[in-house]
Backbone as JSON Lines, residues from 0, in Angstrom:
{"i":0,"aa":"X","n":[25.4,21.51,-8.94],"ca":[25.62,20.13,-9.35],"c":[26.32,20.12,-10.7]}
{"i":1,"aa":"X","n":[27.25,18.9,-10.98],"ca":[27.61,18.9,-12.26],"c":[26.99,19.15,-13.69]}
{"i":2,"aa":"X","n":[27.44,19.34,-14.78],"ca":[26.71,18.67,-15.49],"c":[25.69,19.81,-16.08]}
{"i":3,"aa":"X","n":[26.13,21.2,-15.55],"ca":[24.97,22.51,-15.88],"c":[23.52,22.49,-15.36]}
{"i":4,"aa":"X","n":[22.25,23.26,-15.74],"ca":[21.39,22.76,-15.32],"c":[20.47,21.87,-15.53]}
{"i":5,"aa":"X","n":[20.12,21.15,-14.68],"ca":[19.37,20.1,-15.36],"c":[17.46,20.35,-14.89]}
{"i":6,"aa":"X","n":[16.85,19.49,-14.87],"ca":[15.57,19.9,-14.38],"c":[15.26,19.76,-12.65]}
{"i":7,"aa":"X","n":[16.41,19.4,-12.26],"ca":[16.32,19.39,-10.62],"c":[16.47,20.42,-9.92]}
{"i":8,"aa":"X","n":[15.69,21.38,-9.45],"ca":[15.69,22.73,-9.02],"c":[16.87,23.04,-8.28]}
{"i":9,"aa":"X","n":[17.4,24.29,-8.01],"ca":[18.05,24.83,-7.05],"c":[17.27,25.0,-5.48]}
{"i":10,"aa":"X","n":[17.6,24.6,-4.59],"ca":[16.99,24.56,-3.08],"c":[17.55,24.83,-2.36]}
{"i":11,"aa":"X","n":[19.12,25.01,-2.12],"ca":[20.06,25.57,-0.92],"c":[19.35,26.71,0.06]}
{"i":12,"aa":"X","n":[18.98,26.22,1.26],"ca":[18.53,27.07,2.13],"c":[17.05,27.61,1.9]}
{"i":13,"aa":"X","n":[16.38,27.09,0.83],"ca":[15.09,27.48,0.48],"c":[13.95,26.47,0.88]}
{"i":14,"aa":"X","n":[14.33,25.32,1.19],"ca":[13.23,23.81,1.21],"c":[13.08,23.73,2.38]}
{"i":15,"aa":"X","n":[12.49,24.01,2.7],"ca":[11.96,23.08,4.4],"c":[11.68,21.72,4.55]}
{"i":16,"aa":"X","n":[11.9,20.49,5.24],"ca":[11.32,19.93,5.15],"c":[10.0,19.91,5.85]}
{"i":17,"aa":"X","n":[8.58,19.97,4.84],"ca":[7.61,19.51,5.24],"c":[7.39,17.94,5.71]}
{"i":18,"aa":"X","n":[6.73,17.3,4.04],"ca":[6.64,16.23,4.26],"c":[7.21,15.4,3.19]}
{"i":19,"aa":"X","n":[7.71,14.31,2.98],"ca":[8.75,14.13,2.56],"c":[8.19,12.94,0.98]}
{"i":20,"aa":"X","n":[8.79,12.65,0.15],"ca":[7.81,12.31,-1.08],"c":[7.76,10.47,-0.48]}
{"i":21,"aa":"X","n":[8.62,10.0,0.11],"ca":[8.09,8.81,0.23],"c":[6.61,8.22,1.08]}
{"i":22,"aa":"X","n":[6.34,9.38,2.22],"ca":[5.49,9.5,3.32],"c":[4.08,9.84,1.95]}
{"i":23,"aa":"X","n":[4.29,10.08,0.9],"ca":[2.95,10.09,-0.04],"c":[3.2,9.07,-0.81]}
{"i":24,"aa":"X","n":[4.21,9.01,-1.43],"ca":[4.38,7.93,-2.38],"c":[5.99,7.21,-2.36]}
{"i":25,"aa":"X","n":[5.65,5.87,-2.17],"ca":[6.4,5.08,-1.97],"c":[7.45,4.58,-3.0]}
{"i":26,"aa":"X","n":[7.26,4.92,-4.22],"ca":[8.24,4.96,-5.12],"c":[9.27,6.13,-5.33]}
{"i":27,"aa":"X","n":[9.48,7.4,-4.06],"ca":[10.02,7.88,-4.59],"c":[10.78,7.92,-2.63]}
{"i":28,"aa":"X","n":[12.68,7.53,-2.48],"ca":[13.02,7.68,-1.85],"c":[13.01,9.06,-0.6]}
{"i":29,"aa":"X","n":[13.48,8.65,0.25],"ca":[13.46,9.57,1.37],"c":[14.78,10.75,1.57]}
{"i":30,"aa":"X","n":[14.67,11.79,1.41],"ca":[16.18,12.47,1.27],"c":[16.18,12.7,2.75]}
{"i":31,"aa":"X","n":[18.01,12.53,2.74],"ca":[18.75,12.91,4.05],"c":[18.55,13.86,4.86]}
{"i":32,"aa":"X","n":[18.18,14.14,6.09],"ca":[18.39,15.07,6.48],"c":[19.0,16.34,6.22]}
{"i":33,"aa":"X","n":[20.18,16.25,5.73],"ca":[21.08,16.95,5.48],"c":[20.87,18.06,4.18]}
{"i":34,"aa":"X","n":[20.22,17.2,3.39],"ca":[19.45,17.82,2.16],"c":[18.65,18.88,2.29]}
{"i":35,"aa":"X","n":[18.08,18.68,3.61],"ca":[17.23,20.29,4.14],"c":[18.06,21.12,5.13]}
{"i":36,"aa":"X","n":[19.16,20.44,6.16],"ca":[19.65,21.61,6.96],"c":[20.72,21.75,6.87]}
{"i":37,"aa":"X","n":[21.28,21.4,5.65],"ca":[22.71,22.44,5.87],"c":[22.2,23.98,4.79]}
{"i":38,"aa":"X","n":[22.93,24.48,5.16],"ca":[22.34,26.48,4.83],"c":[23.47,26.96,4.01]}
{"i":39,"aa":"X","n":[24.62,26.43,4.7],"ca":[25.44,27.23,3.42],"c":[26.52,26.33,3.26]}
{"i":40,"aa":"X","n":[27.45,26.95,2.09],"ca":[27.69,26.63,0.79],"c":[29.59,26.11,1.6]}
{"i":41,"aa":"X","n":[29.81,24.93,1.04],"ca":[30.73,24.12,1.31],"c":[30.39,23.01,2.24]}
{"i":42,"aa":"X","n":[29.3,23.07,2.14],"ca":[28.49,21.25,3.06],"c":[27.53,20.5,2.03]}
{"i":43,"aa":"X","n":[28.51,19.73,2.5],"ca":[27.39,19.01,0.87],"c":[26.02,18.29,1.42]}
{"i":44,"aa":"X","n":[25.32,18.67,0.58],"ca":[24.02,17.96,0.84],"c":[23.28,16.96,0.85]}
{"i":45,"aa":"X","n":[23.86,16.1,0.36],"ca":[23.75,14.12,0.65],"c":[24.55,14.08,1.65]}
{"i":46,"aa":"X","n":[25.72,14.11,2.17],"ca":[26.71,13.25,3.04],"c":[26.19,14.63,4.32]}
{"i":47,"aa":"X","n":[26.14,15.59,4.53],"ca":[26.54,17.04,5.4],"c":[27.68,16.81,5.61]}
{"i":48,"aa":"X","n":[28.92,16.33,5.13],"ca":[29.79,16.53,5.28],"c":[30.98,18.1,4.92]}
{"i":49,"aa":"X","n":[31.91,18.19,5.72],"ca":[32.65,19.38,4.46],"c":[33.17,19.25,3.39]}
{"i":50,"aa":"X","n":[33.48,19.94,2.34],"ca":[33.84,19.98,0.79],"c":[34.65,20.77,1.03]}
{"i":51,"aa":"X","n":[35.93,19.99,0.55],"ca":[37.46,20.76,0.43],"c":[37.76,20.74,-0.83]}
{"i":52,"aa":"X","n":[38.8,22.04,-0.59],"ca":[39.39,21.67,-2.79],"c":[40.49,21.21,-2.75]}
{"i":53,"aa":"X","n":[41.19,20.9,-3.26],"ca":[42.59,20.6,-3.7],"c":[43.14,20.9,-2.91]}
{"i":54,"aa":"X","n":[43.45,22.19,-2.36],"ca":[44.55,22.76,-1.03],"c":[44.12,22.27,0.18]}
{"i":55,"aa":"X","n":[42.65,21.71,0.48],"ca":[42.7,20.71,1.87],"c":[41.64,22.59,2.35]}
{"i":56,"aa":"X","n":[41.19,23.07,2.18],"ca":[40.84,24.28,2.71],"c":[39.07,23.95,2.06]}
{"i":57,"aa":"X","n":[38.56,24.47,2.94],"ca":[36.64,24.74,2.86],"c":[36.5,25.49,1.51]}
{"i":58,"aa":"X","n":[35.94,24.26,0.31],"ca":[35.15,25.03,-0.84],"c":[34.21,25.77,-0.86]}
{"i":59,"aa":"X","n":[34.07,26.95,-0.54],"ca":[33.03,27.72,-0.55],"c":[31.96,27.84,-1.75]}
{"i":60,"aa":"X","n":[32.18,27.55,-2.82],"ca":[31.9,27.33,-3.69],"c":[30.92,25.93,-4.51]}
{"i":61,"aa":"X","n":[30.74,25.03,-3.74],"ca":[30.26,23.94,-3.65],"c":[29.2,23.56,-2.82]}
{"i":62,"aa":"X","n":[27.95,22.81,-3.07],"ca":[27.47,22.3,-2.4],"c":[27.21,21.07,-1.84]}
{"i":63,"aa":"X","n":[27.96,20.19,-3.24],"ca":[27.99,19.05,-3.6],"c":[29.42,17.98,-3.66]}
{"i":64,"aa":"X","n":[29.91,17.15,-3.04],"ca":[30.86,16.17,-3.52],"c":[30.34,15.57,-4.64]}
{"i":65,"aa":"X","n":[31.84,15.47,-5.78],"ca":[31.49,14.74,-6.67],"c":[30.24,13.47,-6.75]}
{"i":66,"aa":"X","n":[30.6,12.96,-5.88],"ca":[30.21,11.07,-6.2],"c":[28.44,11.45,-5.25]}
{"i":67,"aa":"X","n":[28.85,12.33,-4.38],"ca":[27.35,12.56,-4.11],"c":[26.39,12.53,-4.81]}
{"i":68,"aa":"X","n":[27.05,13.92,-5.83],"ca":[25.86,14.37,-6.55],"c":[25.57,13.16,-7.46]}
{"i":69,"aa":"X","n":[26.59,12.61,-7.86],"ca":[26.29,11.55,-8.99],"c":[25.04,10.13,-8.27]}
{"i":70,"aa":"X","n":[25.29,10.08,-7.29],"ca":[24.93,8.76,-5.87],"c":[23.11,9.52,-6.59]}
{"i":71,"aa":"X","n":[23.15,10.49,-5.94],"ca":[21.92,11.8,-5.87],"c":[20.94,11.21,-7.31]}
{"i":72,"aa":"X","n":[21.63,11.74,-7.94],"ca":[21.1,11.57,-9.87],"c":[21.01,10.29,-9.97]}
{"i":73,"aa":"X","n":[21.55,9.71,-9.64],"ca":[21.22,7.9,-9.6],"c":[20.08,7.49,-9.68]}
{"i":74,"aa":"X","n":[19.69,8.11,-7.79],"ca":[18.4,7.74,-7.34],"c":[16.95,8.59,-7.53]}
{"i":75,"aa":"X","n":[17.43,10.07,-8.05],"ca":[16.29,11.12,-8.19],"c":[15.78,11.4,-9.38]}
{"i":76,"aa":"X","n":[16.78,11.42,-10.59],"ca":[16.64,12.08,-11.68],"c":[16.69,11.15,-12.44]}
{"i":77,"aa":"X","n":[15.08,10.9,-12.7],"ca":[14.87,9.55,-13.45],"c":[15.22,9.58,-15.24]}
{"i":78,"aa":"X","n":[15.51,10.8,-15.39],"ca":[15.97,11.19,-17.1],"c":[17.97,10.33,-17.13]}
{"i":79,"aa":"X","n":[17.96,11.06,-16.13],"ca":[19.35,10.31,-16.28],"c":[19.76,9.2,-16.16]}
{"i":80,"aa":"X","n":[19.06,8.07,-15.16],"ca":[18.85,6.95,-14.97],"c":[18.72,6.29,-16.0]}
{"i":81,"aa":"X","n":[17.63,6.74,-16.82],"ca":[17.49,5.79,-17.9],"c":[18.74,5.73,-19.3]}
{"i":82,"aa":"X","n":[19.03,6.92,-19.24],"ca":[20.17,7.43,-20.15],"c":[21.41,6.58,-19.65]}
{"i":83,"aa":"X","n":[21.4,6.38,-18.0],"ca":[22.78,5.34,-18.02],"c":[22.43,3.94,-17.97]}
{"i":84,"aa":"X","n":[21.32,3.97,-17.82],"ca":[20.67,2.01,-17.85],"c":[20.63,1.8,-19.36]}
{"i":85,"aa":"X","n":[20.49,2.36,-20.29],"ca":[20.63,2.43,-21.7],"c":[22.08,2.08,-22.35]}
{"i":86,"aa":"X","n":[22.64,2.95,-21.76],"ca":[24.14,3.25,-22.28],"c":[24.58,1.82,-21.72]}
{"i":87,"aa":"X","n":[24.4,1.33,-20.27],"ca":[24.58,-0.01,-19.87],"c":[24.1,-1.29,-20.41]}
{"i":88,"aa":"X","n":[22.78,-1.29,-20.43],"ca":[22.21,-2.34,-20.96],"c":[21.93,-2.22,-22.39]}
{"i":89,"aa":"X","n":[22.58,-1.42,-23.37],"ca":[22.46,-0.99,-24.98],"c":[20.27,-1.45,-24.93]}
{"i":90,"aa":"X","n":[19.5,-1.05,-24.69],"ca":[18.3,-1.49,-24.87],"c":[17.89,-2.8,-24.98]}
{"i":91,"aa":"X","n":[18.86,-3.81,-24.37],"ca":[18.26,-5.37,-24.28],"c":[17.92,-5.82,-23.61]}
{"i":92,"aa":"X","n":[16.32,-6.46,-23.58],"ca":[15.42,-7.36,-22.81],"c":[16.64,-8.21,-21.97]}
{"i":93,"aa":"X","n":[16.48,-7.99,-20.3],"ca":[17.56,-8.92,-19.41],"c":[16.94,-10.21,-19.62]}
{"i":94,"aa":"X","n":[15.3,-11.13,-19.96],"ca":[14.58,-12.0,-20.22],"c":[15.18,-12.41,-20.87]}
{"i":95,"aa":"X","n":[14.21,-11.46,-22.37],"ca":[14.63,-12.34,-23.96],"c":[15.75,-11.59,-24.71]}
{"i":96,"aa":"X","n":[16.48,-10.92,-23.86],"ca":[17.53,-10.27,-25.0],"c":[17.07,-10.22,-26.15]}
{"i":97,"aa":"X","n":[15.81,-9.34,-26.4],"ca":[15.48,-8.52,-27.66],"c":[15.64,-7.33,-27.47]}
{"i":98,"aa":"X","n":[16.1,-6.62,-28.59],"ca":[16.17,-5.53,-28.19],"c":[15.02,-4.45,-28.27]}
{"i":99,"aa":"X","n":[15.07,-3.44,-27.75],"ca":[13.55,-2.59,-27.79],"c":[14.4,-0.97,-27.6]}
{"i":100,"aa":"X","n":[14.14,-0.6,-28.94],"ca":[14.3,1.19,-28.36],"c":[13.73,1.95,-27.37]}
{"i":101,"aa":"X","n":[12.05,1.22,-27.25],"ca":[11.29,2.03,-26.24],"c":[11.13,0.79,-24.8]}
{"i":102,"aa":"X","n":[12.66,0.73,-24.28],"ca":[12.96,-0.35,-23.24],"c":[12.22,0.41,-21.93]}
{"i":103,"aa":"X","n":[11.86,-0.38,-20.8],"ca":[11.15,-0.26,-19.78],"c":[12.73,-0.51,-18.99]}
{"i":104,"aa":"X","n":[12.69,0.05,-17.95],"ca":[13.5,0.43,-16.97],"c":[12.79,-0.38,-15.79]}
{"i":105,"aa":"X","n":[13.83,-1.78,-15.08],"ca":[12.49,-2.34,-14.1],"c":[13.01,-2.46,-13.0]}
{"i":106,"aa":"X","n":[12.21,-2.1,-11.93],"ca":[13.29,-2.07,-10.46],"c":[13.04,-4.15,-10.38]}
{"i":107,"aa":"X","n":[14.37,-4.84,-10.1],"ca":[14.33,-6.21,-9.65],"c":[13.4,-6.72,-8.72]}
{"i":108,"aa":"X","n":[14.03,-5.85,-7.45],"ca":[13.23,-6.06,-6.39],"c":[11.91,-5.39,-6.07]}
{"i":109,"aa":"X","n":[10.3,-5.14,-6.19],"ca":[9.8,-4.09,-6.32],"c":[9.87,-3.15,-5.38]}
{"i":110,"aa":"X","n":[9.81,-2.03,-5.99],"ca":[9.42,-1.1,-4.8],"c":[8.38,-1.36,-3.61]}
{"i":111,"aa":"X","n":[6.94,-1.86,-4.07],"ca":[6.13,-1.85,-3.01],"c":[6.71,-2.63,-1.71]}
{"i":112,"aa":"X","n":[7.62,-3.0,-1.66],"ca":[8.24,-3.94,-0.64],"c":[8.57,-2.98,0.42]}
{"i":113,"aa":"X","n":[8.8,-1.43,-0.21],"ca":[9.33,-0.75,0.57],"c":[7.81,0.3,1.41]}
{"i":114,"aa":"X","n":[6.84,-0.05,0.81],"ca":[5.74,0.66,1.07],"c":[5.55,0.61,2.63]}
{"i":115,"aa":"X","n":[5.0,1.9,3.4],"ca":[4.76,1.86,4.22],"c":[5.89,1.89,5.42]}
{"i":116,"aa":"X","n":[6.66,1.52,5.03],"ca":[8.02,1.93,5.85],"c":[8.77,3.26,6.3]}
{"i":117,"aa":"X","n":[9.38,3.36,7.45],"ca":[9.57,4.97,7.91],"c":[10.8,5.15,7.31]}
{"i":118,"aa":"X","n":[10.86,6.16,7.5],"ca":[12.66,6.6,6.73],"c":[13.82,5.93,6.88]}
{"i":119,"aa":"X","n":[13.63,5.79,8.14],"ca":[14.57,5.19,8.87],"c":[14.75,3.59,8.6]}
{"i":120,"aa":"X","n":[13.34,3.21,8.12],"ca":[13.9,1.65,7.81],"c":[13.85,1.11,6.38]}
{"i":121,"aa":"X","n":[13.97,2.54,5.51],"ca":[13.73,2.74,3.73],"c":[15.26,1.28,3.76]}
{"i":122,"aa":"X","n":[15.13,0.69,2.41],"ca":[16.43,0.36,2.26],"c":[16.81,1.31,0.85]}
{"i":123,"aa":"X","n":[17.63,2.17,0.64],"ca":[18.18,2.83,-0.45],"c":[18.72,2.0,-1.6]}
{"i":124,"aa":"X","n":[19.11,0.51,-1.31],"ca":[19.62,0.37,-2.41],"c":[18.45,-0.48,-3.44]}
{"i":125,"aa":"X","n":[17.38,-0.51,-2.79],"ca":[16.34,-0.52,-3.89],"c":[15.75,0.16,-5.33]}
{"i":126,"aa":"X","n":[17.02,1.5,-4.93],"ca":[16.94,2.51,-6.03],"c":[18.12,2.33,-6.75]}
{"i":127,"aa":"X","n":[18.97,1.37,-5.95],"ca":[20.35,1.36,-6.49],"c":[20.19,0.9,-8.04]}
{"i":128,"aa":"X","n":[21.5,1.53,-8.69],"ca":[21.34,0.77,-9.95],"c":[21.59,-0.68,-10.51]}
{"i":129,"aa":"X","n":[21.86,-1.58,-8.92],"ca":[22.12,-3.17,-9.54],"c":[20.6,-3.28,-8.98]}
{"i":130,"aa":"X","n":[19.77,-2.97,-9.04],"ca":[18.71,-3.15,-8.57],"c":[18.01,-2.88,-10.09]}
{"i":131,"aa":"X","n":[18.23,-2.42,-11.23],"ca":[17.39,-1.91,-12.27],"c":[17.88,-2.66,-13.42]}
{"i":132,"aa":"X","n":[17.18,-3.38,-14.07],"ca":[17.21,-4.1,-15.09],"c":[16.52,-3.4,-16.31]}
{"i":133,"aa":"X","n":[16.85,-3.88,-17.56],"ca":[16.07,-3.45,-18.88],"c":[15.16,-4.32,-19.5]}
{"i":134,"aa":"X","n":[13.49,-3.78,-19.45],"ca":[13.01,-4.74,-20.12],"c":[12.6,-4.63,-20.95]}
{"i":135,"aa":"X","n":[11.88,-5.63,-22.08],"ca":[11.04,-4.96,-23.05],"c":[9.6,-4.7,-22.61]}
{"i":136,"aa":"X","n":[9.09,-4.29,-23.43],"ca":[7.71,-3.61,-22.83],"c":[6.9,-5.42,-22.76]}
{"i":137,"aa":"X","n":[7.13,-5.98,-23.77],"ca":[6.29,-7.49,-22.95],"c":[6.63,-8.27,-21.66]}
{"i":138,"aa":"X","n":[8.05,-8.47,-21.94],"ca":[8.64,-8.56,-21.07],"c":[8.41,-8.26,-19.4]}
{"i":139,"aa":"X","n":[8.06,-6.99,-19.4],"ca":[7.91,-5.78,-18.38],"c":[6.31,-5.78,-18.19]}
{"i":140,"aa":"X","n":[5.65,-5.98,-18.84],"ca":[3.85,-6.29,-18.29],"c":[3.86,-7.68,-17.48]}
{"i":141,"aa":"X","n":[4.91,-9.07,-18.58],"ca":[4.88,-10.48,-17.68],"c":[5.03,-10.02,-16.45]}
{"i":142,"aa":"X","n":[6.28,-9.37,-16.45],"ca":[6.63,-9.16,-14.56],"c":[6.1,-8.67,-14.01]}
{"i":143,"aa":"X","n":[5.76,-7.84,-14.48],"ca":[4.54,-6.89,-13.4],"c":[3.37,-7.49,-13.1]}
{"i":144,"aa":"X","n":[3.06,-8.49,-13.56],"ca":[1.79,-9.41,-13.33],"c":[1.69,-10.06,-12.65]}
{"i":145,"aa":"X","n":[3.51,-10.87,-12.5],"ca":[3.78,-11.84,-11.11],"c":[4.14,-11.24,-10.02]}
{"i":146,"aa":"X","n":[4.76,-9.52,-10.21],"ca":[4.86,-8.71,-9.06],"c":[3.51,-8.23,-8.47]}
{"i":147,"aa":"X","n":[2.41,-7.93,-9.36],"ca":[1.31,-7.75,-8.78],"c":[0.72,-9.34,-7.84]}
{"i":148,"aa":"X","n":[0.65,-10.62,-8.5],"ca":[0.32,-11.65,-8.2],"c":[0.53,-11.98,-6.65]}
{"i":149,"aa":"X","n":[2.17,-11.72,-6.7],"ca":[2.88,-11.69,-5.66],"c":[2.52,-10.93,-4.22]}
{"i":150,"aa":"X","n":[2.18,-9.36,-4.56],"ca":[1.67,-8.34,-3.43],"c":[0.35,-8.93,-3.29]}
{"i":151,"aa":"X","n":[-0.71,-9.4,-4.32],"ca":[-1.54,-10.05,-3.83],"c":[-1.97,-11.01,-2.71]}
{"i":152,"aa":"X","n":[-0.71,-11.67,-2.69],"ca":[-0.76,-12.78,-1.89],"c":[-0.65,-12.14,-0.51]}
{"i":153,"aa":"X","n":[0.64,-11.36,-0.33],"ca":[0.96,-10.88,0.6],"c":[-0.23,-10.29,1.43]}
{"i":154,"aa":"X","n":[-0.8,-9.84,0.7],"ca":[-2.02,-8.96,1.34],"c":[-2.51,-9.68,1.79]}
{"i":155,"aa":"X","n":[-3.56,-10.93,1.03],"ca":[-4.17,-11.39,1.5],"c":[-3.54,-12.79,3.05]}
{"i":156,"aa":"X","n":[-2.27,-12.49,3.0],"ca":[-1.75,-12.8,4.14],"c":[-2.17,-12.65,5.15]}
{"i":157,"aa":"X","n":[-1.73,-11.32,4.83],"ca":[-1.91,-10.02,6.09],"c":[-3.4,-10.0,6.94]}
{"i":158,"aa":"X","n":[-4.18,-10.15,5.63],"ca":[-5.66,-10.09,5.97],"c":[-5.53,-11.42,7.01]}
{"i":159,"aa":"X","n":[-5.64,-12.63,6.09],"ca":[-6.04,-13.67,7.06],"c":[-5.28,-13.87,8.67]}
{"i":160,"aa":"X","n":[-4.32,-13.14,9.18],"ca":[-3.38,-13.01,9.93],"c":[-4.38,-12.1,11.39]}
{"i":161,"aa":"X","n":[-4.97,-11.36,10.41],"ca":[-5.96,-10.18,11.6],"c":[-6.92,-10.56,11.65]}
């Protein structure tokens, strides 16, 4: 991957998929298939597509398309995320536009929406980055109070429904 190493392990041909991190916890997306079975080197591992270089010929050398890996780090590597939601949102409350050095990173839509859902019917762009706002830490407890408020209800939907 670009960028040297970062804290996201090397796995080419080493990961099996067992079981997968959303099937435990729902805040953390579902990786592609592809991410566990391609084996060798010039298939990239988000798309399984092939990786050519410049001459139109199989990069052997690669595992990754550019915009993949970047797509990848978007949604996985929450150090970097915040480093470009920063650089984007300079640390200002999307609320009260105050600013806060120690800004909260807030998914719009919540995640739990996605709870319980199979892979297949994950929506990805819940991780997307127009999906992530900057808040301040008060800011970011209000919401989480009406997002909790909110799943509350739902539940107790659900309940009265059965």
């Amino acid at each position: 991957m670009p960028g040297g190493r970062s804290r996201l392990q090397r796995t080419l041909g080493k990961k099996v998929r067992q079981l997968d991190y959303h099937e435990e916890d729902y805040r953390y997306p579902p990786k592609p298939d592809s991410y566990y079975d391609v084996k060798e080197k010039g298939m990239c591992r988000w798309c399984g597509n092939l990786i050519n270089n410049e001459r139109g010929e199989r990069n052997m050398r690669a595992s990754w398309h550019p915009d993949c890996s970047e797509e990848y780090r978007m949604i996985y590597d929450t150090t970097y995320v915040r480093k470009y939601i920063r650089q984007r949102d300079y640390a200002e409350c999307n609320w009260c536009g105050e600013y806060d050095p120690r800004f909260h990173v807030d998914h719009i839509r919540p995640l739990y929406e996605q709870k319980g859902l199979s892979n297949s019917e994950i929506d990805l762009s819940y991780w997307d980055e127009r999906n992530l706002q900057t808040l301040c830490r008060k800011c970011h407890k209000e919401k989480t109070k009406e997002d909790m408020k909110r799943l509350r209800e739902i539940k107790n939907e659900q309940k009265e429904k059965v």
